[in-house]
C-alpha positions as a Python dict, from the first residue, in 0.01 Angstrom:
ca = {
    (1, 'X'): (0, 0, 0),
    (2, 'X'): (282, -92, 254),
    (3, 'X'): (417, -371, 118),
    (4, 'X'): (399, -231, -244),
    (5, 'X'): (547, 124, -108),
    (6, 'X'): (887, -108, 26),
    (7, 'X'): (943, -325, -280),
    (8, 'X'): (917, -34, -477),
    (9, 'X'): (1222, 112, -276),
    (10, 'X'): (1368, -234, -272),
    (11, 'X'): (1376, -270, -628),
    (12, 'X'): (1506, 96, -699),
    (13, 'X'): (1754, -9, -456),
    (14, 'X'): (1890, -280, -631),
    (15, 'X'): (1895, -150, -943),
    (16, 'X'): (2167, 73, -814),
    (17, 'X'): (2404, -223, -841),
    (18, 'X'): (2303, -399, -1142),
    (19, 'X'): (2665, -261, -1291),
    (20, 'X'): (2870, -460, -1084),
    (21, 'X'): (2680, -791, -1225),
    (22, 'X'): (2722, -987, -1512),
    (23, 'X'): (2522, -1235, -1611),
    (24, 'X'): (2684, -1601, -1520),
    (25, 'X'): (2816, -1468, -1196),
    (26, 'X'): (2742, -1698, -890),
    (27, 'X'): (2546, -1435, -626),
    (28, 'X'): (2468, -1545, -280),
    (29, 'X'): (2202, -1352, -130),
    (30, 'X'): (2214, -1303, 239),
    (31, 'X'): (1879, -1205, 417),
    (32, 'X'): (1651, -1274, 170),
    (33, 'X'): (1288, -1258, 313),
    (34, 'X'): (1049, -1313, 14),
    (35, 'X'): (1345, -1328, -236),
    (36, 'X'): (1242, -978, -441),
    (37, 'X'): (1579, -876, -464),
    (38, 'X'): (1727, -1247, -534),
    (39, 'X'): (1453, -1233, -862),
    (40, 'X'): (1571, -901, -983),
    (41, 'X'): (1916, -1003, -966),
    (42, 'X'): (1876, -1354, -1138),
    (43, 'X'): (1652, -1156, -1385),
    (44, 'X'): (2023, -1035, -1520),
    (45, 'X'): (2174, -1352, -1602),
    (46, 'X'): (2299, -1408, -1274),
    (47, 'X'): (2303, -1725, -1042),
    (48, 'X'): (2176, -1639, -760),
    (49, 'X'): (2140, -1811, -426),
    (50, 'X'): (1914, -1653, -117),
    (51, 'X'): (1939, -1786, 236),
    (52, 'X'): (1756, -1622, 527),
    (53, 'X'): (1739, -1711, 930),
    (54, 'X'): (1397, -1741, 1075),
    (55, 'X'): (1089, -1923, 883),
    (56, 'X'): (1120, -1935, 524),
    (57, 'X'): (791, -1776, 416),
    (58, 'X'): (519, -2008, 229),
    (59, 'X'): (646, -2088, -139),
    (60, 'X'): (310, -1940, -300),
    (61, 'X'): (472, -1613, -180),
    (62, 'X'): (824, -1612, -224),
    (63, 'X'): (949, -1458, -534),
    (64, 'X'): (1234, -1643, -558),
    (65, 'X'): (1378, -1937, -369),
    (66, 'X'): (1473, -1903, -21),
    (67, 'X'): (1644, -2138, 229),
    (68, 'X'): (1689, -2150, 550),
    (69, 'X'): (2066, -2119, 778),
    (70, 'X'): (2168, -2088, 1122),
    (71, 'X'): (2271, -1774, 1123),
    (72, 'X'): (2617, -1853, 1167),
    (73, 'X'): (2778, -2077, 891),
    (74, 'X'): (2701, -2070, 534),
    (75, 'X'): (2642, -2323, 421),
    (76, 'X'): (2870, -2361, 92),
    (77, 'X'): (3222, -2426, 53),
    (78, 'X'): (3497, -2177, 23),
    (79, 'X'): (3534, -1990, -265),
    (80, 'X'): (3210, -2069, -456),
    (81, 'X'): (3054, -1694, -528),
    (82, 'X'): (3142, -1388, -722),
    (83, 'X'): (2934, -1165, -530),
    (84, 'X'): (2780, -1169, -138),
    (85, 'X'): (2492, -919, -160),
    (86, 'X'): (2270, -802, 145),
    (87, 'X'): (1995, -538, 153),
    (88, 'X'): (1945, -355, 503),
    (89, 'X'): (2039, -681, 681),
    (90, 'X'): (2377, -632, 838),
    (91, 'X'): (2255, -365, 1102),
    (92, 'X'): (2046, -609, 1258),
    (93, 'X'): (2290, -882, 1302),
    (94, 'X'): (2508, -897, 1681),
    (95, 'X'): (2762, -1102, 1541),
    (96, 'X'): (2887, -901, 1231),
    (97, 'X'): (3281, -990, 1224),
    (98, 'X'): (3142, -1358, 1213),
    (99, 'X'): (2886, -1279, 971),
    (100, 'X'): (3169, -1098, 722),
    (101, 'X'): (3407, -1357, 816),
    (102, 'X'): (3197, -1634, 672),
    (103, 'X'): (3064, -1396, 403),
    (104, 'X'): (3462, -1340, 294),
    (105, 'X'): (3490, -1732, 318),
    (106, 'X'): (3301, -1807, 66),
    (107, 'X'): (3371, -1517, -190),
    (108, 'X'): (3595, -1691, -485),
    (109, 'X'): (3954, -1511, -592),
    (110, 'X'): (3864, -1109, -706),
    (111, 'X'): (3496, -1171, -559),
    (112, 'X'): (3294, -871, -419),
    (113, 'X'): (3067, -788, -127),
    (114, 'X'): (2786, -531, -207),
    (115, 'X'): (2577, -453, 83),
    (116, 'X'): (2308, -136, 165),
    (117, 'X'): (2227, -29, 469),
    (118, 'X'): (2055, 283, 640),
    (119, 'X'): (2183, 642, 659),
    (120, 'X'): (2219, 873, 933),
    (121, 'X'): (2001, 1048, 775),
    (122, 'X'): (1745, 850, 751),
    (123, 'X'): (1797, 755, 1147),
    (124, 'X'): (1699, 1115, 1183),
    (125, 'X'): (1452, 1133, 972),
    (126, 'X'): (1288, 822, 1091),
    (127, 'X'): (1340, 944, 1441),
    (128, 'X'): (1093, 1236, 1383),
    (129, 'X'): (881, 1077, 1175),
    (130, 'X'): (799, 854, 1437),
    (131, 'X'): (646, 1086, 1621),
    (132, 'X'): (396, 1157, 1338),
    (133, 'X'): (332, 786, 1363),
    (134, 'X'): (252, 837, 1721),
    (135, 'X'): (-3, 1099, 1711),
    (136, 'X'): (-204, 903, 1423),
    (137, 'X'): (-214, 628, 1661),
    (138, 'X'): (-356, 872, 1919),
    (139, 'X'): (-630, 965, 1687),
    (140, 'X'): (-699, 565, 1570),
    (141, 'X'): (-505, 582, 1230),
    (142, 'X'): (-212, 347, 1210),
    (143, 'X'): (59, 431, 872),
    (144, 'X'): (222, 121, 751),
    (145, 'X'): (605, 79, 849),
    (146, 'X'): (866, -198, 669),
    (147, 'X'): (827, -395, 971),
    (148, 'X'): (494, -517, 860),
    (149, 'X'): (182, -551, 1077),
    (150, 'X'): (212, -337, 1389),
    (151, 'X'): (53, -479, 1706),
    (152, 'X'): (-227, -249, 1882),
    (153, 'X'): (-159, -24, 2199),
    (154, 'X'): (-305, -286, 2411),
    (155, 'X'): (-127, -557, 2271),
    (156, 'X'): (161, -392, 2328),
    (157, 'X'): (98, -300, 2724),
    (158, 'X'): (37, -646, 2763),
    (159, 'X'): (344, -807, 2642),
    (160, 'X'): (594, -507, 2713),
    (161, 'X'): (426, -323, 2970),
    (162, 'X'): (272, 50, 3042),
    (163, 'X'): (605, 201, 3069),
    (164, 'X'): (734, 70, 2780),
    (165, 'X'): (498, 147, 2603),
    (166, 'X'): (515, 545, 2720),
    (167, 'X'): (886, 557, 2654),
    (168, 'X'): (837, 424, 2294),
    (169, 'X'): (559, 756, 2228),
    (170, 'X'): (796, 964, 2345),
    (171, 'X'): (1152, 871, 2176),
    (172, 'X'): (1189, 639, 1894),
    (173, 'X'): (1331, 296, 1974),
    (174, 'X'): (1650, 145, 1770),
    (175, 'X'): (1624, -23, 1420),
    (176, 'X'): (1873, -251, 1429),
    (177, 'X'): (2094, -474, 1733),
    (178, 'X'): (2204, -129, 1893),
    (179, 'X'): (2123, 42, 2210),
    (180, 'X'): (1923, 362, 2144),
    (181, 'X'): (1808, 533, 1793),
    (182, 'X'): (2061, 813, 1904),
    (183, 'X'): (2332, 574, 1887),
    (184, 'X'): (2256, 479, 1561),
    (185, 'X'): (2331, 828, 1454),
    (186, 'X'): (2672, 679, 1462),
    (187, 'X'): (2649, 320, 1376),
    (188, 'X'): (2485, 412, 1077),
    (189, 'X'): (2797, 602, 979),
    (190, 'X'): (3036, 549, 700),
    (191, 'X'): (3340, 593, 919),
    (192, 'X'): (3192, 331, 1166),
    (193, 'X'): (3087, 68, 904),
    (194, 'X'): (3453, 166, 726),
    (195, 'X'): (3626, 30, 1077),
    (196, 'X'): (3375, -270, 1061),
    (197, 'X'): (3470, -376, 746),
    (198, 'X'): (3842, -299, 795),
    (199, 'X'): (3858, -531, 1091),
    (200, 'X'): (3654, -828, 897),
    (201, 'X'): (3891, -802, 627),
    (202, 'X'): (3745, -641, 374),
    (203, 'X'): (3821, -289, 190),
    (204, 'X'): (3574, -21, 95),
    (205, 'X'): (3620, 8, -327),
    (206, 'X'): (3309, 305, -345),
    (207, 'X'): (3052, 389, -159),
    (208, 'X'): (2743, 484, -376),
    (209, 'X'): (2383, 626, -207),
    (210, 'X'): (2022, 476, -344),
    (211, 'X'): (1970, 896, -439),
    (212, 'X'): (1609, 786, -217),
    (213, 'X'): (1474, 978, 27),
    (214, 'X'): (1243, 780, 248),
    (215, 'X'): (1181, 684, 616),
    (216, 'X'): (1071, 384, 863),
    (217, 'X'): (734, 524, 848),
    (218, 'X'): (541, 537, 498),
    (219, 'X'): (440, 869, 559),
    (220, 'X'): (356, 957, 185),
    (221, 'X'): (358, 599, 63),
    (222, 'X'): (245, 714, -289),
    (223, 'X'): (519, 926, -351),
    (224, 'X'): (701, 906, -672),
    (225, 'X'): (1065, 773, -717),
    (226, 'X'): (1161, 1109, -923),
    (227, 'X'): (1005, 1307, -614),
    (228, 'X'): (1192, 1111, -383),
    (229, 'X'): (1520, 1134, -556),
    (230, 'X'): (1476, 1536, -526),
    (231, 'X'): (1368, 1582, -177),
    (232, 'X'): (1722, 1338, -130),
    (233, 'X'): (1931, 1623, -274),
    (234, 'X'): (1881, 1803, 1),
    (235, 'X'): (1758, 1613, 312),
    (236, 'X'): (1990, 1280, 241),
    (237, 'X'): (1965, 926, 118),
    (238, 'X'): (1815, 670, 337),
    (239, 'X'): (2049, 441, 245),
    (240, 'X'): (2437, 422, 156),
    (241, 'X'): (2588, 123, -74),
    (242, 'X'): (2908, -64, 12),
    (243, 'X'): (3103, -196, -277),
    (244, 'X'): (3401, -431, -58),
    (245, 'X'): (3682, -674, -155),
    (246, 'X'): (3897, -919, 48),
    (247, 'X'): (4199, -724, 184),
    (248, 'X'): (4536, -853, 1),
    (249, 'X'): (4741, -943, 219),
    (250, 'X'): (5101, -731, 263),
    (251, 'X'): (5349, -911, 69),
    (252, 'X'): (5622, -751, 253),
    (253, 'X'): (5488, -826, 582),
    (254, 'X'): (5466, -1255, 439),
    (255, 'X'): (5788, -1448, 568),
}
């Protein structure tokens, strides 16, 4: 029910941007995992190309074709793709002006960057939810999360410690390469992903939201789409969508 509960939300996700695709366009995927997204989009006519860090996950269960980077160059030449697309990636990686920087590289002339990423409000949401999470651990229940499988308590103690452990029941940990879930509350932000993008060259054309309501913790995994989509209207989407271009350069400000 997990994994089916995220792709759902994946795919809903996506579908958010199919109007900035045409078919023929050349998409690079970055973070691709079992290449869901990457099948959607080449579903459309599209060309797409996924590349992922880490192990590339067994063929028989990819959905589309993954390969495996570094982490830090792409590898493709300049100017090759019409689109760079990421789905709840870019809060996880340390290095993000290198990440853009390369990501810009390789965008052709009038090529966009379209990349979703978590809320605030779905940091806050998530926060509390986690501690719904806890007590059904308490009781010997475990709810799936996106993360996958979730070690047990004793697992845990034994590669983090007791006191880890204790701290994580009693305030949520961070999602992505931050330092606290708090923080996040402003990393998560549109001004602070605006200043991001600003200083990796890129400018914000729109900002959309997925219109889902949803948190780290399937708490009501079979909730519908059209339920979600209300309960969004008034406690927030769990995830905002970043429509960039390459900053032109000033002309006046050229020789």
């Amino acid at each position: 029910m997990g994994v089916q509960h995220l792709e759902s939300l994946r795919q809903f996700e996506v579908e958010r941007v199919k109007d900035w695709l045409r078919p023929g366009m050349r998409v690079l995927e970055i973070g691709g995992g079992h290449g869901l997204q990457a099948s959607i989009i080449a579903s459309w006519g599209c060309d797409v190309v996924s590349i992922d860090i880490g192990t590339v996950p067994p063929r028989e269960i990819q959905r589309y074709p993954v390969q495996q980077y570094d982490g830090k160059k792409i590898p493709f030449p300049n100017h090759l793709f019409d689109i760079v697309f990421s789905s709840n990636v870019l809060e996880h990686v340390k290095d993000l002006e290198s990440l853009l920087g390369e990501s810009r590289r390789v965008l052709s002339g009038g090529g966009m960057a379209i990349h979703i990423l978590p809320s605030p409000s779905w940091r806050v949401w998530t926060s509390l939810a986690h501690y719904v999470y806890v007590a059904s651990r308490v009781i010997g229940k475990s709810l799936p999360v996106s993360g996958g499988v979730v070690p047990s308590v004793s697992e845990k103690i034994q590669h983090r410690g007791l006191w880890y452990v204790i701290a994580r029941s009693l305030m949520a940990g961070p999602h992505g390469e931050y330092p606290s879930a708090l923080s996040e509350m402003y990393y998560f932000s549109k001004y602070r992903w605006k200043n991001v993008f600003h200083v990796a060259g890129f400018e914000i054309v729109r900002t959309l939201t997925s219109g889902l309501f949803y948190t780290g913790y399937a708490l009501l995994p079979t909730l519908s789409l059209e339920s979600r989509k209300k309960i969004a209207k008034v406690f927030g989407s769990a995830t905002y969508i970043y429509i960039l271009r390459p900053q032109v350069p000033n002309s006046s400000q050229s020789g």
